[in-house]
Backbone as CSV, one residue per row, in Angstrom:
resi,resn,N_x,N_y,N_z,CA_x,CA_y,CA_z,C_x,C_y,C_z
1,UNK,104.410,92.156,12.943,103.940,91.785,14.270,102.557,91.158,14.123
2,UNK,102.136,90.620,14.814,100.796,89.429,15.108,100.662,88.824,16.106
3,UNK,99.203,88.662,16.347,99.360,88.427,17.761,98.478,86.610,17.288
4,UNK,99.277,85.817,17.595,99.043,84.716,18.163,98.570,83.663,19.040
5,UNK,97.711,82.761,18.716,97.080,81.672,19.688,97.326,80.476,19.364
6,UNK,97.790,79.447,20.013,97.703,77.931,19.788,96.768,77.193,19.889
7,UNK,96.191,76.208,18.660,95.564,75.724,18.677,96.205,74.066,18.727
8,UNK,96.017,73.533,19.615,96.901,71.951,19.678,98.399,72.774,19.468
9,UNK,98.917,72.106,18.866,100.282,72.221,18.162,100.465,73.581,16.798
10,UNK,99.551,73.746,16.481,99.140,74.962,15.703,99.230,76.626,16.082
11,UNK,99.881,77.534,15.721,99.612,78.427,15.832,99.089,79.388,15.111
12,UNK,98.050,80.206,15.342,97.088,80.821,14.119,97.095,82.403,14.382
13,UNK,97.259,82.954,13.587,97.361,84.394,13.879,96.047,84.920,12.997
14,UNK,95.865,85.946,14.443,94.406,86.254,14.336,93.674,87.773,13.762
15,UNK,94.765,88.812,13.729,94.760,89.767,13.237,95.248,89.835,12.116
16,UNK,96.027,89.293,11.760,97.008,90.450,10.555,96.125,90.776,9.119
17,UNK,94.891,89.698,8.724,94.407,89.870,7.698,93.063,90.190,7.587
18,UNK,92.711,91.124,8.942,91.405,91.653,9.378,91.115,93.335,8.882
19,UNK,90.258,93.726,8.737,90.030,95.148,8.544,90.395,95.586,9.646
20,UNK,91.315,96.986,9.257,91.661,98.070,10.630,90.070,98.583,11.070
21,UNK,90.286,98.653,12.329,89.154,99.556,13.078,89.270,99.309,14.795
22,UNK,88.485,99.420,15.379,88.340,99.288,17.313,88.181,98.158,17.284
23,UNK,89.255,97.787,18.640,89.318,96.457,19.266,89.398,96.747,20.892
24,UNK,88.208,96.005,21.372,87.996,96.183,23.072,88.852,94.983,23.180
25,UNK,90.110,95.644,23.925,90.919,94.293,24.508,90.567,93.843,26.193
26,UNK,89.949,93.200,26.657,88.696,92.846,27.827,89.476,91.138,27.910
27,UNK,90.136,90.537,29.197,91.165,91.867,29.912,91.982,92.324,29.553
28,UNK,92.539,93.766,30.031,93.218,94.152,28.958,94.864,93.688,29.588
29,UNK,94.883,93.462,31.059,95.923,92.910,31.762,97.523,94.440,31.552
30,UNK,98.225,94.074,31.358,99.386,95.388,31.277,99.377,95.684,29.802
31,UNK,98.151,95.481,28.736,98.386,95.944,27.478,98.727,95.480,26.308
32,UNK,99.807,94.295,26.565,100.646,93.841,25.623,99.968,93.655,24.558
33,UNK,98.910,92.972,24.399,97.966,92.892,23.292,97.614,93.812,22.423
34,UNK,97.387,94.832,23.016,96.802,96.052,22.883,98.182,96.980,21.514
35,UNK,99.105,96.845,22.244,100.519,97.370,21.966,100.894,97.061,20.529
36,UNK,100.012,95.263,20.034,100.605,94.786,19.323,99.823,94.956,17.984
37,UNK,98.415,95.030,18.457,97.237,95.791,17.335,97.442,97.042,17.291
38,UNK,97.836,97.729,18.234,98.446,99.497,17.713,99.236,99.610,16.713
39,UNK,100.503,98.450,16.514,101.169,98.211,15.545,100.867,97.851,14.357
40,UNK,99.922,96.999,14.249,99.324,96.506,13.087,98.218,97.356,12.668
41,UNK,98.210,98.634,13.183,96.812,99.857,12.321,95.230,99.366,13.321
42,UNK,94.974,98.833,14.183,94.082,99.183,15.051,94.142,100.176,16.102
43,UNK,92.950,100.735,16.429,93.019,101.564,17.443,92.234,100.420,18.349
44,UNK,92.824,101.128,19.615,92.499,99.973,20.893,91.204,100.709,22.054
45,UNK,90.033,100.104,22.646,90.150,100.340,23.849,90.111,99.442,25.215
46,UNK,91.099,99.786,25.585,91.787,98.806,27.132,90.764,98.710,28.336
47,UNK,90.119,97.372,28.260,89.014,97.304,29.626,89.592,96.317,30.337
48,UNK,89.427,96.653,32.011,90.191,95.697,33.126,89.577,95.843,34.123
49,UNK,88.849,94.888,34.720,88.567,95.733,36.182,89.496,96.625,37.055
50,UNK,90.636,95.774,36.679,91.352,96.571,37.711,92.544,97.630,36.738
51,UNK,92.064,99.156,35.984,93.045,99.310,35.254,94.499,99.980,35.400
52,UNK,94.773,99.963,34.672,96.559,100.124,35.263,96.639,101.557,34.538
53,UNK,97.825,102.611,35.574,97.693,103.833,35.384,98.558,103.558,33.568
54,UNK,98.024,104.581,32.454,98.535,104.708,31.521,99.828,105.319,31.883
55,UNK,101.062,104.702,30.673,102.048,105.347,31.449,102.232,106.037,29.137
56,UNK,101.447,105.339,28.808,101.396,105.958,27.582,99.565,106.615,27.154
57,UNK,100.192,108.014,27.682,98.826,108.622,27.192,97.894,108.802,26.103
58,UNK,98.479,107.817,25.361,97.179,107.702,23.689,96.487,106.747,23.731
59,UNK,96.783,105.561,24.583,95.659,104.328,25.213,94.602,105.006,26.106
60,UNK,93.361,104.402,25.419,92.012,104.418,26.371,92.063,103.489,27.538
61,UNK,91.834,103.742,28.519,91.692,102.737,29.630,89.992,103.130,30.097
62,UNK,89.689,101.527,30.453,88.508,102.052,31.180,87.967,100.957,32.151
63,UNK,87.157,101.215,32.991,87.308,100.278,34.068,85.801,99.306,33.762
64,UNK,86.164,98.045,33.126,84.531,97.063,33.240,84.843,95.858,33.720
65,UNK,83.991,94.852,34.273,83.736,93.787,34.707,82.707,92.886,33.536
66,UNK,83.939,92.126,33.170,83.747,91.021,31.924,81.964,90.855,32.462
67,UNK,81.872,90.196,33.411,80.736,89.857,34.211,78.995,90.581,34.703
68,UNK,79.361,91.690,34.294,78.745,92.580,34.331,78.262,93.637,33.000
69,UNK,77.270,94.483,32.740,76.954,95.350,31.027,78.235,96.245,31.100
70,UNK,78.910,96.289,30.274,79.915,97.293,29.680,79.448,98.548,30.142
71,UNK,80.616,99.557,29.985,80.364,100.607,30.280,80.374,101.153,28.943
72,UNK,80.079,100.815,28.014,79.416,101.576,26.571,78.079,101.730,26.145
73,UNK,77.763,102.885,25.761,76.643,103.713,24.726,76.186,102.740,24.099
């Protein structure tokens, strides 16, 4: 699994040959992203303004505004 972006006609995958560790997925939208670096050995945390109830309780959700200072330490 890999998660993918097009560049022109190109598609480049952007994880698979990165060190495991935390990835703020900002927006995090219904996850999918999130779902797909869980697979590939990242741990995730899910920021959205608007966040969506976990319906899988091992995702972090947390509520920030791209636009605004994070809600992190």
């Amino acid at each position: 699994m890999a998660i993918w972006v097009r560049k022109g006609r190109e598609r480049l995958d952007l994880f698979s040959d990165k060190k495991r560790g935390v990835v703020l997925d900002l927006p995090a939208g219904f996850g999918q992203e999130s779902a797909h670096l869980r697979e590939l050995g990242f741990k995730t945390v899910l920021a959205d303004l608007f966040p969506r109830p976990a319906k899988n309780r091992s995702l972090t959700w947390v509520r920030a505004d791209a636009m605004a200072t994070f809600p992190f330490g």
